[in-house]
MARROMI-939429 format. One record per residue: x, y negated, z negated of N, C-alpha, C in turn; residue in three letters. Coordinates in steps of 0.02 Angstrom, whole numbers, plus 32768, in hexadecimal, padded with zeros to 4 digits. Each point is the difference from the previous one (the first is absolute). Layout:
SITE    npx    npy    npz   capx   capy   capz    cpx    cpy    cpz   rest
SITE      X      Y      Z      X      Y      Z      X      Y      Z    ALA
...
//
This chain:
SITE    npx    npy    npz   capx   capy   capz    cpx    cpy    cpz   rest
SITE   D72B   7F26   4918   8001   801C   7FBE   8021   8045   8003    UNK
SITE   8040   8002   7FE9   8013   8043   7FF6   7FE0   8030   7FD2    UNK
SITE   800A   8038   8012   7FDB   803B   7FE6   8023   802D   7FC3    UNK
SITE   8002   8009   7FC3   801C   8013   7FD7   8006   804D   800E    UNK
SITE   8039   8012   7FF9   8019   8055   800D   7FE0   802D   7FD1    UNK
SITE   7FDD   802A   8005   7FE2   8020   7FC0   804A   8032   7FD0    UNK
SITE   8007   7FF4   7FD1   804A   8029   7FE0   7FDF   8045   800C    UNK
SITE   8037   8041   8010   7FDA   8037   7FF6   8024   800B   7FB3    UNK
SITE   7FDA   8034   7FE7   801A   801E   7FB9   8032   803B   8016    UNK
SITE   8008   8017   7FDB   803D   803D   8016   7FD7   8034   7FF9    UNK
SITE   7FFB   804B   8000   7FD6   803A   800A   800D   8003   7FAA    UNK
SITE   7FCE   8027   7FD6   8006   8008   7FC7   8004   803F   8009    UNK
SITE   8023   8031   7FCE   8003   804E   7FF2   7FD9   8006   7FD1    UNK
SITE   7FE4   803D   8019   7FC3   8025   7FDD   8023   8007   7FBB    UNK
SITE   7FDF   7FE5   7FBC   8013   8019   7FC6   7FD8   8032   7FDA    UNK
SITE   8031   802D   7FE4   7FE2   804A   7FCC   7FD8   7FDA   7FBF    UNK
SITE   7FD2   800D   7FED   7FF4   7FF6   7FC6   802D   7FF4   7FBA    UNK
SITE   803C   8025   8008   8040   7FF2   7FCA   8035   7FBA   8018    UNK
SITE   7FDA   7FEB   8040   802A   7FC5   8016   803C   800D   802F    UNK
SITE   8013   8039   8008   802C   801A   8030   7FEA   7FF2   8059    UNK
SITE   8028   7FFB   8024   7FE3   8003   805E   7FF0   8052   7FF2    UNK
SITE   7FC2   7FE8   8039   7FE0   803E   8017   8031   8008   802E    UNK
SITE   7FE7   8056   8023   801D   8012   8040   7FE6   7FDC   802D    UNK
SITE   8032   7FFD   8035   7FEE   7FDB   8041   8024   8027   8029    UNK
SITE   7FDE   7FF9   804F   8026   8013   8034   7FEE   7FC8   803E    UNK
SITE   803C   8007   801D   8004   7FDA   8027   800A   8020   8048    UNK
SITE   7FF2   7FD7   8034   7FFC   8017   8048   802C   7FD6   8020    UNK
SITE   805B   8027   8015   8026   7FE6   8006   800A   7FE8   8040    UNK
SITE   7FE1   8048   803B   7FFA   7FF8   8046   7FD2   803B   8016    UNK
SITE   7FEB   7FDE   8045   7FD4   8046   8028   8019   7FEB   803A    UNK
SITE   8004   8056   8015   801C   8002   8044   7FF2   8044   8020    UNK
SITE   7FF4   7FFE   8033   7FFC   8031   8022   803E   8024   8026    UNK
SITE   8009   8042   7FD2   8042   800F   800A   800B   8046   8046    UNK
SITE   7FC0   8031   8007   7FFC   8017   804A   7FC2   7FF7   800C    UNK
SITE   8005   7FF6   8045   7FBD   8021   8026   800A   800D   805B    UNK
SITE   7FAD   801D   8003   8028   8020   803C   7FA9   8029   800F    UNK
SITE   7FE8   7FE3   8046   7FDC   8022   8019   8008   8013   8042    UNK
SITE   7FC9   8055   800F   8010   8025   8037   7FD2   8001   8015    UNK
SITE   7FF7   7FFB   8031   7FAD   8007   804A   8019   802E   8021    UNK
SITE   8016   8057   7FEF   803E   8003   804B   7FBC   8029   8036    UNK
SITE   7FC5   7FE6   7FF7   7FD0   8027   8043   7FDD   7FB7   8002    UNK
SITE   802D   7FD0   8012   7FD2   7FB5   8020   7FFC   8014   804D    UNK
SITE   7FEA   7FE8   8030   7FBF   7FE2   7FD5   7FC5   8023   8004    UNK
SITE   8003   804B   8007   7FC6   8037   7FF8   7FE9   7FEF   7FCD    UNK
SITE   8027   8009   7FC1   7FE3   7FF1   7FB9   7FDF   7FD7   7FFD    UNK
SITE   8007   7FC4   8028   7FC6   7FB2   800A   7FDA   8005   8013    UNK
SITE   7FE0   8037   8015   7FBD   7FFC   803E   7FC3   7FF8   7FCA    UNK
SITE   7FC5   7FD3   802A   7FDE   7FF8   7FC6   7FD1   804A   7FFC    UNK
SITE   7FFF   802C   8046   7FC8   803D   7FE5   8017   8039   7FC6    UNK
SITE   8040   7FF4   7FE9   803C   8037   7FCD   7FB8   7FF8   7FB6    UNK
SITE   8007   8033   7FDD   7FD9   8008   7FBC   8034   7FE0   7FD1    UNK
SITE   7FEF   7FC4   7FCF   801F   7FF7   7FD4   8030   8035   7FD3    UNK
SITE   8054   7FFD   800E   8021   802A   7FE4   7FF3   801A   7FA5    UNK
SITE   8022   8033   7FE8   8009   8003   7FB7   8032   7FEE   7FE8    UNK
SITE   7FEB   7FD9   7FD6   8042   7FD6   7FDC   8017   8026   7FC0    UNK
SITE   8045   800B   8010   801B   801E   7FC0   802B   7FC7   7FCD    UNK
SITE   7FF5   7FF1   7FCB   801B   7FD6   7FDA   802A   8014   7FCE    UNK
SITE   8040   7FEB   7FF3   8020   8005   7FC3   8026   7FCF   7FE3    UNK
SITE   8005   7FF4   7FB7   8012   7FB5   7FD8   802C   803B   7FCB    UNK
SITE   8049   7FDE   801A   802C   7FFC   7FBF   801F   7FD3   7FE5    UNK
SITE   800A   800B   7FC0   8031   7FC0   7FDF   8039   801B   7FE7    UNK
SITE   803E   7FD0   8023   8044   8006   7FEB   8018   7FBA   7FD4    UNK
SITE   8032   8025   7FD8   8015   7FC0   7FD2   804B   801A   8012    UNK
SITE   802F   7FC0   7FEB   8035   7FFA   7FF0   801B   7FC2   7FD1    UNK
SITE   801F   8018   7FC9   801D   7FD7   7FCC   8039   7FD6   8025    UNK
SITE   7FF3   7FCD   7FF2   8044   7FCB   8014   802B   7FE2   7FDD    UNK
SITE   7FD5   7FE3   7FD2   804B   7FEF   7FC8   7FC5   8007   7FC0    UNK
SITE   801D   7FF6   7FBB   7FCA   8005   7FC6   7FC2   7FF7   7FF0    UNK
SITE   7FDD   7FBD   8036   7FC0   7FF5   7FE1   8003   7FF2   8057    UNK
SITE   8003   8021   8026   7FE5   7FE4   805B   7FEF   805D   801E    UNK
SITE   7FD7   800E   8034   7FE4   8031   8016   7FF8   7FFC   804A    UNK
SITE   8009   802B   8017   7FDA   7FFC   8054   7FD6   8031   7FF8    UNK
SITE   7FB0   7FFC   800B   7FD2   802E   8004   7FE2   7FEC   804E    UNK
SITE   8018   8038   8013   7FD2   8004   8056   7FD9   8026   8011    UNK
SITE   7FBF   7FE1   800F   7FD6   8037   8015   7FFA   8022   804E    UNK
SITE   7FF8   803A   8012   8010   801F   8035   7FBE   802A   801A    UNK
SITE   7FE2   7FD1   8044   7FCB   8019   801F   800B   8025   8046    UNK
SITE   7FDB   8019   7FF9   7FEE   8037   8046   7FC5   8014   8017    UNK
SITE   8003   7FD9   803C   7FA9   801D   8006   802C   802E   804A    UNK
SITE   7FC9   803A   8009   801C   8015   802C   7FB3   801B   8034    UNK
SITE   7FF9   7FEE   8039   7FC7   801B   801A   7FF3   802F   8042    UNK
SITE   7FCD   8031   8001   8006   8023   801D   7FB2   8011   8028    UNK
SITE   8009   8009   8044   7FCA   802D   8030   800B   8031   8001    UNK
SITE   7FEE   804C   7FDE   8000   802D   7FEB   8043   8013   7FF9    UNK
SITE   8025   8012   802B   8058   8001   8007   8023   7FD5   8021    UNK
SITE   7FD9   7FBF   801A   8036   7FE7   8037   7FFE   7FB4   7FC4    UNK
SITE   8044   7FEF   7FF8   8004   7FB2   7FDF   7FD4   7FCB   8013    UNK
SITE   7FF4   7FDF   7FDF   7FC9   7FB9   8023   8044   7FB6   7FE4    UNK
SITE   8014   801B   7FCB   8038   7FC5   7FE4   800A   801C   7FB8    UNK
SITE   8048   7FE6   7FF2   801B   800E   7FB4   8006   7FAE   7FF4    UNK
SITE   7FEF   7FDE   7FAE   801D   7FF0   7FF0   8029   7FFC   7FCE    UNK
SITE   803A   7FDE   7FEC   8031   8013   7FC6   8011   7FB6   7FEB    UNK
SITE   7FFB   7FFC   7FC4   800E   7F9D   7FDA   801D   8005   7FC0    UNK
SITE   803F   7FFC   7FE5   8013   7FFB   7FCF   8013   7FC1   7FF2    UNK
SITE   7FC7   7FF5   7FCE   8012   7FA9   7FD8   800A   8000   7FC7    UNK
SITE   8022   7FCA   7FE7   8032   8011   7FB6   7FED   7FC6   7FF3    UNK
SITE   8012   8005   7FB3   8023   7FAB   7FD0   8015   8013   7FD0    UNK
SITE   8028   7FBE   7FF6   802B   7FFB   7FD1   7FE5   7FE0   7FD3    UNK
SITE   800C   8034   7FB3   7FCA   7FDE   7FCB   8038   7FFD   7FBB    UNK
SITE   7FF3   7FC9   7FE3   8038   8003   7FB8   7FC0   800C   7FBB    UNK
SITE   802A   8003   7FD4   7FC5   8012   7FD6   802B   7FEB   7FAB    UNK
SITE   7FCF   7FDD   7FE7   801E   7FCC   7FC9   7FDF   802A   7FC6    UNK
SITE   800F   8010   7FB4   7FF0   7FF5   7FC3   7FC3   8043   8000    UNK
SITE   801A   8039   8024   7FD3   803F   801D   801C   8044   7FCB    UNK
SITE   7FD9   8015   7FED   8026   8047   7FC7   8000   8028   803C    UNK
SITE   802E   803E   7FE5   8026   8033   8038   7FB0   8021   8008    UNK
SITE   7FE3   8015   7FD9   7FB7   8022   8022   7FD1   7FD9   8015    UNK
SITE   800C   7FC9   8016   7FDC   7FDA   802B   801B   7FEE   804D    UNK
SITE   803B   801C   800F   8011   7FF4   803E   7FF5   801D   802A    UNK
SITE   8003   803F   8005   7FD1   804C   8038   7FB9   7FD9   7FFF    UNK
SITE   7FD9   800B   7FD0   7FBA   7FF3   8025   7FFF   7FAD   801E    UNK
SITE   802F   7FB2   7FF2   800C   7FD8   8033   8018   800B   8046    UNK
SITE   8025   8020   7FFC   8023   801E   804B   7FD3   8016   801F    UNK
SITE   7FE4   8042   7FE5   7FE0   802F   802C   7FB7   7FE2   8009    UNK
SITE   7FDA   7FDD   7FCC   7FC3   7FE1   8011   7FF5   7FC0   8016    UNK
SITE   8015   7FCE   7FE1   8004   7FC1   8007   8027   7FD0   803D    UNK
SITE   803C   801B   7FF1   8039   7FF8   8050   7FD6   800C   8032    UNK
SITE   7FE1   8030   8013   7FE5   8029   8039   7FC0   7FDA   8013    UNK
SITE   7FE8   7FF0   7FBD   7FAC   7FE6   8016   8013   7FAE   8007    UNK
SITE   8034   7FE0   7FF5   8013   7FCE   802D   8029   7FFD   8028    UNK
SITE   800B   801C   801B   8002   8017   8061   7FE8   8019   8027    UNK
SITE   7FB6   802A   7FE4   7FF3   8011   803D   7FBF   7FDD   8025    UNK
SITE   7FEC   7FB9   7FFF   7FEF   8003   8016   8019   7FCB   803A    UNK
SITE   804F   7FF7   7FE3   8026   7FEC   8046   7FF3   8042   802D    UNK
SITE   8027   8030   7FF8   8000   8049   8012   7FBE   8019   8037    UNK
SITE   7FCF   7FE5   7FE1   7FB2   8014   800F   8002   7FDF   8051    UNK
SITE   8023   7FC0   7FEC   7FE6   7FD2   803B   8030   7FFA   8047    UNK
SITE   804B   800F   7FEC   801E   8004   8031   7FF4   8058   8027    UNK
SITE   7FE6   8021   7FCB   7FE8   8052   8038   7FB9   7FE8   8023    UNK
SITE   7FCF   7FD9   7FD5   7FC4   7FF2   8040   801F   7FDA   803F    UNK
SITE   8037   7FD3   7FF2   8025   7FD0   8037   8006   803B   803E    UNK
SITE   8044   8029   7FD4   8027   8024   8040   7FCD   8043   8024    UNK
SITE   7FCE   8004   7FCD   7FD8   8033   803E   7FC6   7FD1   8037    UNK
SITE   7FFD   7FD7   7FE3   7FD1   7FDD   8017   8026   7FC9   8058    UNK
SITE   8046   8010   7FEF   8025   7FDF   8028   8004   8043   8038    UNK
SITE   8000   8039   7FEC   800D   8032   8020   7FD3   800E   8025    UNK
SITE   7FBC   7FE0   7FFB   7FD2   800B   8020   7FC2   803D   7FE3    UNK
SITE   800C   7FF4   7FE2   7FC4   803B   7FCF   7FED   7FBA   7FC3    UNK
SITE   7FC9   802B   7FE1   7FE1   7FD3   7FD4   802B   7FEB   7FC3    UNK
SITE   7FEB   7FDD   7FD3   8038   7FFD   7FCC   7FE9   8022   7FCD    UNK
SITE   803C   8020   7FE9   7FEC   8031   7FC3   8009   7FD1   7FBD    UNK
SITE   7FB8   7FFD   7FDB   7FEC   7FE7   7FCD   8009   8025   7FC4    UNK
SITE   8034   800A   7FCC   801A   802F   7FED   7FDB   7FF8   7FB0    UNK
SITE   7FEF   8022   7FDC   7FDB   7FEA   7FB5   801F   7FFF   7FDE    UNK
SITE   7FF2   7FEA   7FD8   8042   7FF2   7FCA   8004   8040   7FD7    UNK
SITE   804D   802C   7FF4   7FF0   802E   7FE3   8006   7FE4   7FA4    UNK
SITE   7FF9   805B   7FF0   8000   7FF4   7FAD   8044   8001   7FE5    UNK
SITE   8032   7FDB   7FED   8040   8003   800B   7FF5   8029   7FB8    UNK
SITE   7FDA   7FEB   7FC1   800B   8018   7FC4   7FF5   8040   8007    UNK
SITE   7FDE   801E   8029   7FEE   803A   8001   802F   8030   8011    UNK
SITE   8028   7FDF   8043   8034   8015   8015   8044   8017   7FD3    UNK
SITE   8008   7FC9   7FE2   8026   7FEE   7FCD   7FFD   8039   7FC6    UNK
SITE   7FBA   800A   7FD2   7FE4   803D   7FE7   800D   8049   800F    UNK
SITE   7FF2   8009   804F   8015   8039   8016   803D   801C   8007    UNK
SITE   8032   7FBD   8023   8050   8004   7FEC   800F   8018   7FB3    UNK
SITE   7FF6   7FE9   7FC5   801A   8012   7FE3   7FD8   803F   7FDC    UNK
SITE   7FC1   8022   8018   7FFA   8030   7FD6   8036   8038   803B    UNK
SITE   7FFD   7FFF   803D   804F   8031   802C   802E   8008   7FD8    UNK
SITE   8012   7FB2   7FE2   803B   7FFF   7FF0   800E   801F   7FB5    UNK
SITE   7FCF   7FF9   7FDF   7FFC   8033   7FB3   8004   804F   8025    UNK
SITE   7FD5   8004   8029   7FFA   8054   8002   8043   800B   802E    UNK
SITE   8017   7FEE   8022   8052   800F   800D   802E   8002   7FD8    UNK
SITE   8005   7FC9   7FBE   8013   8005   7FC5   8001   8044   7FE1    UNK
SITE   7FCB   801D   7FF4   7FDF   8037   7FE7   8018   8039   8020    UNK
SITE   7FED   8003   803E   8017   8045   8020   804D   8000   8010    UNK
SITE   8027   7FD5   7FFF   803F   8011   7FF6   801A   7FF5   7FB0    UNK
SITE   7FF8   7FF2   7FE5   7FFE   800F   7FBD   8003   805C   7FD4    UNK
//
């Protein structure tokens, strides 16, 4: 007895209440575009009697416009750790994607980029930095999810008061 194929339907677009497509975005590609870790005091730094180093962390987000409705937003991590002055390991991971974006008003595209782009990637992002420290021989750094809106928030009140003071 053959088995009947189930038909799929096609994806439906979100509709506006006036009947128009909603915005959509789409996730065109992810890729990991650098990375790059340093142990340069192995394998002292490995010994198990060493005090758990301090981890210094930093998360940025870069965008670049590609053609009208496509974006590259990459987020850019750094953990960097330290035994009082001597290195224990750096790491550095810049992961990107490529995102298009359908039926979106112009003041809705900064806070997609800067919030939304970001908070779906990182927790690719999250997982290949627990990988590569964890490959390095130190524990894996479990990174929390930051507040991208917040981030996002803070960017643009800089960006008014730079407005302002050169003004």
């Amino acid at each position: 007895m053959a088995k009947k194929k189930k038909e799929e339907k096609p994806a439906e677009e979100a509709v506006t209440p006036n009947g128009q497509p909603g915005p959509m975005l789409q996730v065109l590609a992810q890729y990991t575009k650098d990375q790059s870790f340093e142990n340069p005091n192995a394998p002292d730094s490995l010994r198990a009697d060493q005090s758990q180093p301090a981890i210094n962390i930093s998360i940025e987000i870069a965008r670049q416009m590609m053609t009208d409705d496509a974006v590259e937003v990459s987020l850019i991590l750094k953990a960097d750790a330290r035994r009082e002055d001597q290195v224990a390991f750096i790491a550095e991971l810049e992961y990107s994607g490529l995102f298009a974006f359908q039926n979106v008003n112009a003041d809705e595209i900064q806070p997609l980029i800067m919030i939304e782009c970001p908070r779906l990637l990182f927790p690719f992002a999250r997982q290949i930095m627990a990988d590569m420290t964890q490959s390095g021989g130190f524990p894996p750094i479990m990174l929390e999810p930051p507040d991208f809106a917040g981030m996002f928030r803070e960017e643009m009140m800089r960006r008014a008061a730079d407005a302002e003071q050169n003004s």
